[in-house]
Structure formats: structure tokens, C-alpha cells
C-alpha positions in Angstrom: 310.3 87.5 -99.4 310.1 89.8 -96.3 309.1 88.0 -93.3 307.5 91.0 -92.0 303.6 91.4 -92.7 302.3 94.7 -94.5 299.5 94.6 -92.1 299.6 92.1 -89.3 296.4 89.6 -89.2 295.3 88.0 -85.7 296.2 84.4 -86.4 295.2 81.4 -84.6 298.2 78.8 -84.0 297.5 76.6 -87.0 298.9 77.4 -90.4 296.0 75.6 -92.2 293.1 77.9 -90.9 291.1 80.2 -92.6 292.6 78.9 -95.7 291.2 77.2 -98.7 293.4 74.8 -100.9 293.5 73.8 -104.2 296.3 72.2 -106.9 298.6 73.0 -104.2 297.6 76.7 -103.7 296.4 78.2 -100.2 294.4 80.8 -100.8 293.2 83.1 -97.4 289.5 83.0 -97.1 290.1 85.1 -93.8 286.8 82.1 -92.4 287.2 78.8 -90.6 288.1 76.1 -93.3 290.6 73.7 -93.3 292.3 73.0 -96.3 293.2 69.7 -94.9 290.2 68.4 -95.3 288.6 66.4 -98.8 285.8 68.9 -98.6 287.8 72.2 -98.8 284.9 74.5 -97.6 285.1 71.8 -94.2 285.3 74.0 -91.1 288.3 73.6 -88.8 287.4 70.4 -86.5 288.9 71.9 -83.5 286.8 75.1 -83.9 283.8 73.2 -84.6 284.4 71.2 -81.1 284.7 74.4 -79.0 288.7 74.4 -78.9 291.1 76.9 -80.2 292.8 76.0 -83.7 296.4 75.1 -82.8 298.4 72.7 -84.9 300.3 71.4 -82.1 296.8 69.7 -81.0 295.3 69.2 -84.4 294.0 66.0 -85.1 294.8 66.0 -89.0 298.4 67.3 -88.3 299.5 65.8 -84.6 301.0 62.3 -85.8 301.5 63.5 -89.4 304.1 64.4 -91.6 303.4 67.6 -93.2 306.4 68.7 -94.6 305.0 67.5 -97.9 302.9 70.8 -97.4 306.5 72.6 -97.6 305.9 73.0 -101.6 302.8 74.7 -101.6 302.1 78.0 -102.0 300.5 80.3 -99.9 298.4 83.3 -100.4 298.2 85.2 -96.7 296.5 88.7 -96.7 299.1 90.5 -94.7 302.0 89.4 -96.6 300.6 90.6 -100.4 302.4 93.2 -101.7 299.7 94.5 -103.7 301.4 93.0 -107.2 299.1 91.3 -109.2 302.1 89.5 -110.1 302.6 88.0 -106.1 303.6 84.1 -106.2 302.9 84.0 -102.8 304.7 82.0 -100.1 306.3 78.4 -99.1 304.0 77.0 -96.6 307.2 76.2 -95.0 307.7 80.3 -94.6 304.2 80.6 -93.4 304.4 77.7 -91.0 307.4 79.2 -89.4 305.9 82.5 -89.3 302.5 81.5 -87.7 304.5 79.7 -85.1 306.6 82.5 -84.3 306.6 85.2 -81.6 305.9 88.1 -83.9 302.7 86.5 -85.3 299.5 88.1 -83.5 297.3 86.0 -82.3 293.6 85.8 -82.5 292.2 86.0 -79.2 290.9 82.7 -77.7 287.1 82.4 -77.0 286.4 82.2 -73.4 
């Protein structure tokens, strides 16, 4: 799986947002849910409170262990190859890359 996006997306610094989850599936809704959440369609709490979205602050991930996320797939935007075949990517891959240097990130609101 190339690490390098087919057409980078502004991300915020949480791997969870935007995304919708399901059966552990991702899927990128390119909006402001949080697939943490029981209520899927539930908008990010940090958002929603005036703050940027950043797992490092995130009161549903801060304290947790979410390496259990590890086996899920994702389904990023800038990442699908245009296959309709695509399996996506470990959350553990999409963690790492969100985290990372290279990832752009979406501005934060003034």
C-alpha cells in the first residue's frame, strides 16, 4: 500500500474525523462525524465545542487504548486507487499517516 496520497486531503489531527464507521469499516464522509461515537452520524465533540479535532486532546481517545482500532479498515479519499476492487487501509496506516509531517492539514478556525 503506498503511503503516498493520490491527491492530498487537508486533514485535521484526528484519524477518526470526517469518517463514518460500521462492522469495522471507516468509510470517509469528507463531514464532521466521529465514528467513535454510538450514534455514527454524531459530530466530532471537539468541533462542536469550538476546538480543533486533534486526537492527542480528544476526549474519547486521550486515556484510551485504541489500538483495538488497528484492525479496521479504512476508506480515505486520497489514498483510493480508483479500483473498485480497493480493501482499503489498516487504521494503524492511516493513524500513522495523519500524524505524520507529510499529511496537510486543515487550517484551524480562528
Amino acid at each position: 500500500m503506498s503511503k503516498v496520497p493520490k491527491q492530498p486531503i487537508p486533514r485535521t489531527r484526528c484519524p477518526c474525523y470526517g469518517f463514518f464507521g460500521a462492522m469495522g469499516v471507516f468509510m470517509d464522509q469528507r463531514g464532521n462525524q466521529c465514528p467513535l461515537e454510538v450514534d455514527s452520524y454524531h459530530p466530532c465533540d471537539m468541533e462542536m465545542d469550538g476546538e480543533y479535532p486533534d486526537a492527542a486532546k480528544c476526549p474519547r481517545i486521550v486515556g484510551q487504548d485504541i489500538s483495538v482500532l488497528d484492525k479496521c479498515r479504512v476508506f480515505p479519499r486520497e489514498f483510493h486507487p480508483g479500483t473498485a476492487t480497493w480493501e482499503g487501509m489498516s487504521f494503524k496506516e492511516w493513524r500513522e499517516y495523519v500524524a505524520g509531517s507529510e499529511c496537510p492539514r486543515r487550517a484551524e478556525k480562528a
